[in-house]
C-alpha positions in Angstrom: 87.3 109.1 50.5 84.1 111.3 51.8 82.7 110.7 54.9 79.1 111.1 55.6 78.8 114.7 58.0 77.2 112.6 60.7 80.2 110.5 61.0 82.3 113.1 62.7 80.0 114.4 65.7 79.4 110.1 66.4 83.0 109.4 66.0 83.7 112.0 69.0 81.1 111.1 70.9 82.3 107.7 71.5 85.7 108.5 72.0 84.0 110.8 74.6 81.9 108.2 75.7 85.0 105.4 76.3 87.3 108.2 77.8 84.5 108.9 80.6 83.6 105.1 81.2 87.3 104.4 82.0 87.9 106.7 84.3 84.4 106.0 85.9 85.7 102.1 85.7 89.5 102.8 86.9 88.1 105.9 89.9 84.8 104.0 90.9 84.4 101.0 89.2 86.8 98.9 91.0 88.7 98.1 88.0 92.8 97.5 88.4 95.3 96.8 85.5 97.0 93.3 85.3 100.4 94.3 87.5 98.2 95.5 90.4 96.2 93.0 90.5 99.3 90.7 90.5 100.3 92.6 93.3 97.3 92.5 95.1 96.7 88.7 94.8 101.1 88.3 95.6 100.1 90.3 99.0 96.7 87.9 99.5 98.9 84.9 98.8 101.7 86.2 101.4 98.6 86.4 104.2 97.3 83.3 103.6 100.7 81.3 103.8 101.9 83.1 107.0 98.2 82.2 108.8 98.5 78.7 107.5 102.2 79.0 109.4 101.5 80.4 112.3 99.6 77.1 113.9 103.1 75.5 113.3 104.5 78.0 115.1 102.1 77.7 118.3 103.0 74.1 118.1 106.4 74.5 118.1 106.2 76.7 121.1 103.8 74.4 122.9 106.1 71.5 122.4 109.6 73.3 123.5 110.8 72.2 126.6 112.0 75.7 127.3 108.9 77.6 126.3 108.3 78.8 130.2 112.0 81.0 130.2 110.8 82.0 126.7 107.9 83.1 127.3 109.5 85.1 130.2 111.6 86.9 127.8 109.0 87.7 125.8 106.8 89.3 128.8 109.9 91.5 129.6 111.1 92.5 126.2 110.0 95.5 124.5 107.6 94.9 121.3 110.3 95.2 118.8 112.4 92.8 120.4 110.0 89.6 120.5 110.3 89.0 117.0 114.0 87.7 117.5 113.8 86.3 120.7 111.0 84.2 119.2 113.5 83.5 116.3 116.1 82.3 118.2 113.8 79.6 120.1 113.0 78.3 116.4 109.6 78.4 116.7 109.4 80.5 113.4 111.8 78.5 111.4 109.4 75.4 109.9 110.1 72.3 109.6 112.3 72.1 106.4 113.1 75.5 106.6 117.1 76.8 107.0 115.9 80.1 108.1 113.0 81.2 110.5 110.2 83.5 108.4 110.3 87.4 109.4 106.2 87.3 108.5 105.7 84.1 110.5 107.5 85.3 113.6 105.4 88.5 114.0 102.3 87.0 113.6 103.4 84.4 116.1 104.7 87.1 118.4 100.8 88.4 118.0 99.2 85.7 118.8 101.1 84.1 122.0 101.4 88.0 123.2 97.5 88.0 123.2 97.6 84.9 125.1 99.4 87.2 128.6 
């Protein structure tokens, strides 16, 4: 089968055209595939659950009858340490829960450290 000469030249210029419109789309454009944007809205997901927890966790510290000798543990441990002495008072494990949330307990940590 012939094809008309003008074919050709058109033919290339839209494969030129789509080539420089997806990287424009992919570089500029915003544009992810389907796993990163999985990804993306996994990590959104993950940031929303932990601040829904973290108000449990407040309360949970509020209510402990020992809060006052945890929270002087807390003032004199190092930052890296607060995260487990916060998980062994319990305050990151919520109700229903067999184990206390890594995620939970950090941002926990954050917000009662703010609070001294």
């Amino acid at each position: 089968m012939n094809l008309p000469e003008w074919l050709k030249p058109g033919l290339m210029g839209a494969a030129a055209g789509a080539a420089v419109l997806a990287y424009v789309g992919f570089s500029w454009g915003g544009w992810v595939t389907g796993s990163t944007a999985e990804k993306l809205a996994s990590e959104q997901a993950q940031l929303e659950v932990v601040a829904a927890l973290v108000p449990i966790c407040l309360d949970q510290y509020q209510h402990d009858p020992n809060s006052g000798t945890t929270i002087a543990e807390l003032k004199g441990a190092s930052t890296y340490q607060r995260r487990d002495i916060l998980i062994e008072a319990g305050w990151a494990t919520m109700p229903g829960a067999t184990e206390a949330s890594n995620s939970v307990a950090n941002a926990c940590v954050r917000e009662i450290s703010a609070t001294f």
